[in-house]
C-alpha positions in Angstrom: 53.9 95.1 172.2 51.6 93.9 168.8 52.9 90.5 169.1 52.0 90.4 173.1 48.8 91.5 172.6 48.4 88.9 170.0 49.8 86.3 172.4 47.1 87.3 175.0 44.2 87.0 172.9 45.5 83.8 171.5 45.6 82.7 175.0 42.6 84.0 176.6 40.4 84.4 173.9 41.5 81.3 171.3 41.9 84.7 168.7 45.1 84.2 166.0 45.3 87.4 165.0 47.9 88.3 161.4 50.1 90.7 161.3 48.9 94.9 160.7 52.3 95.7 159.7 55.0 93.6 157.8 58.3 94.8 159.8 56.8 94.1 163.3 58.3 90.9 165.1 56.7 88.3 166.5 57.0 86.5 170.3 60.7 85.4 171.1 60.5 82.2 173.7 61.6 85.0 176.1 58.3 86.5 175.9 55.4 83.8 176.8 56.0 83.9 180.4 54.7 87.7 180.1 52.0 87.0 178.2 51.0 84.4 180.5 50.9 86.7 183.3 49.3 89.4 181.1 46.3 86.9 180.1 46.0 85.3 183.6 45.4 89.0 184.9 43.1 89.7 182.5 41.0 87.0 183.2 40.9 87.9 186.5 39.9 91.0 186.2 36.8 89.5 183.7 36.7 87.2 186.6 36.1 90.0 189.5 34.6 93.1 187.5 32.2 91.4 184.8 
């Protein structure tokens, strides 16, 4: 879940973020479509709310 959250600030937010703990993995190619869809509704959310 780390490494998502990572990916969705690196998208939305232009953040890179390093690693809290050692063991934890990072985004498998797998993932980015998820985090893509995490970040897009995010920013709408920003979008509609803020």
């Amino acid at each position: 879940m780390y490494a998502v959250i990572k990916g969705v600030l690196k998208i939305n937010e232009g953040l890179e973020l390093g690693s809290v703990r050692k063991p934890l993995t990072g985004l498998q190619e797998g993932d980015w479509p998820k985090v893509e869809i995490a970040a897009k509704h995010i920013k709408e959310a920003i979008a509609k709310y803020c």
